[in-house]
N, C-alpha and C positions, 0 to 999 in steps of 0.2 A: 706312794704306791704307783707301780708301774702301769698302765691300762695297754691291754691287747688290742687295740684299733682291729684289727681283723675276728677277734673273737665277738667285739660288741656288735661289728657287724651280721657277725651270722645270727646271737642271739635276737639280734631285732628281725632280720628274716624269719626264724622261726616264729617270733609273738606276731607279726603279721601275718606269716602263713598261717598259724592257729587263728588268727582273730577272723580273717577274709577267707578261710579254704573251709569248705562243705566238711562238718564235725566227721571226725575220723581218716579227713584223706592221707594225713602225715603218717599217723598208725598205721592205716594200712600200707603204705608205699615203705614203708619202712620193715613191714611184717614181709610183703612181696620178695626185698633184699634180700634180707634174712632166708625163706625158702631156696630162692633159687642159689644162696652159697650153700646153703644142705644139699638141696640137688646136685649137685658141681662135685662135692664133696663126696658124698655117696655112692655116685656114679664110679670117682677115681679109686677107693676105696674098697668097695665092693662090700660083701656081706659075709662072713663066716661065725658059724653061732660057737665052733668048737674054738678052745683057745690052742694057738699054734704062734709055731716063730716064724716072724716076717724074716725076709732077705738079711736084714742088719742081725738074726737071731735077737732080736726080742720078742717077748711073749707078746702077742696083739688077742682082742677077738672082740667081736661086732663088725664095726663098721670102721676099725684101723684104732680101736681104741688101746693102747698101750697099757697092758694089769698092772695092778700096783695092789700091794698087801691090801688095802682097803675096800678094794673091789668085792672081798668075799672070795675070789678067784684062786686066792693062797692056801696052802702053796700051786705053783704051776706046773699043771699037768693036761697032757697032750690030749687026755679023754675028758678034761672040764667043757662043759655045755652051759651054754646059758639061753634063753626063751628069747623071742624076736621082741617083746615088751621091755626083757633088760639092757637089749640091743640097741633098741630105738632108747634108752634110758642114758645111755652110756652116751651116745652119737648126741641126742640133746645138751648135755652137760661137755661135753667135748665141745662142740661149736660153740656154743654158748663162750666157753674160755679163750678161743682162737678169736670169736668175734671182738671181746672186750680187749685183746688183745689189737689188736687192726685200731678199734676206734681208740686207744688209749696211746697209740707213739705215732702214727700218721696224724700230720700238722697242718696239712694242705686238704682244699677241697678235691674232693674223688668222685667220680662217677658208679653209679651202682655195679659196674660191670667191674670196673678196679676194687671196687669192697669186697666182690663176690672173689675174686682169683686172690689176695691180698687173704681173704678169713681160708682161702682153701690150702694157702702155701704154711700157713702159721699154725693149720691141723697139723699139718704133715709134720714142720717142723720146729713147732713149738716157738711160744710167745716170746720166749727170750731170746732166740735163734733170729726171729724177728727183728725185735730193737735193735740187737745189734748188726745186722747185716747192713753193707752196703747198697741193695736195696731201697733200706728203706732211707737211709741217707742222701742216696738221689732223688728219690721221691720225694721228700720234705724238702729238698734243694730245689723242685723244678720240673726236675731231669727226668720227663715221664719217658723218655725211649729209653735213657738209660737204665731208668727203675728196670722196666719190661726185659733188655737184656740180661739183667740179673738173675732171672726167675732160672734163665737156662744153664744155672752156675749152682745150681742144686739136685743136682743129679747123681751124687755120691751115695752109699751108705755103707757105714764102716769103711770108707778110702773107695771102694768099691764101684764105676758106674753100672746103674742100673738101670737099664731098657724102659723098664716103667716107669721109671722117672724123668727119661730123656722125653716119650711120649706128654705122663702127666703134664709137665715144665712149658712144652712147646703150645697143649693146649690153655691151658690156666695164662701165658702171654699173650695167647693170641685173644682170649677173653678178655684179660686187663686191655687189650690197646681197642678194640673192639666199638 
């Protein structure tokens, strides 16, 4: 069996930061992460309770959530409403899978500020859009400028550049380099 020299290293970080660090400080530094890429997210995303089609004409509503038959939301109609509880409902379970996303194909150590732009580019365009980009292939290489140059290579939707996303791109980089 092959051993990870850099994985046992972090795990022993970790059991020593849990053994020597004041009970909860990991949690919570960890829970801090986690809000401010909702914030980041939120912010770029905005809030619409009605369901409408983004720029790309897909159905969106909350907080850039993408409907899908299981939402309850089907069929898609331009006068569905949902309450700021289903909202923040949807936005929770959306990050949450953007996040596990980010922790699950980035192989190198990250800075909280690169978790946060890295969980906010993998809302927008999804986990698998993720793995595969080159992106994140420089990043796992090294290549933290080149990572960051990447971000500004996602500014299409349906072939299309879009304004908001040349904005969103510029700032979510300047937060990863941050």
């Amino acid at each position: 069996m092959k051993v990870n020299s850099a994985a046992v290293a972090v795990v022993g970080l970790i059991l020593a930061a849990l053994l020597f660090s004041k009970r909860g400080a990991i949690v919570t530094a960890a829970k801090s992460v986690a809000t401010a890429a909702k914030h980041l997210i939120a912010g770029e995303e905005g809030l619409r309770l009605t369901v409408y089609k983004d720029t790309g004409g897909v159905w969106t509503v909350g907080y850039g959530h993408v409907v899908k038959p299981s939402d309850g939301l089907y069929p898609y109609t331009a006068k569905r409403t949902i309450t700021q509880a289903e909202a923040d409902a949807l936005f929770a379970a959306d990050t949450a899978t953007a996040t596990n996303a980010v922790n699950q194909h980035v192989r190198v150590p990250i800075s909280a500020n690169q978790h946060a732009a890295l969980v906010s580019l993998a809302f927008n365009i999804g986990g698998t859009a993720l793995k595969n980009s080159t992106l994140l292939r420089k990043l796992n290489a090294g290549d933290i400028s080149g990572a960051a140059d990447e971000f500004l290579k996602w500014v299409n939707d349906n072939g299309v550049k879009v304004a908001g996303l040349v904005n969103r791109r510029k700032r979510e980089r300047a937060i990863f380099l941050a």
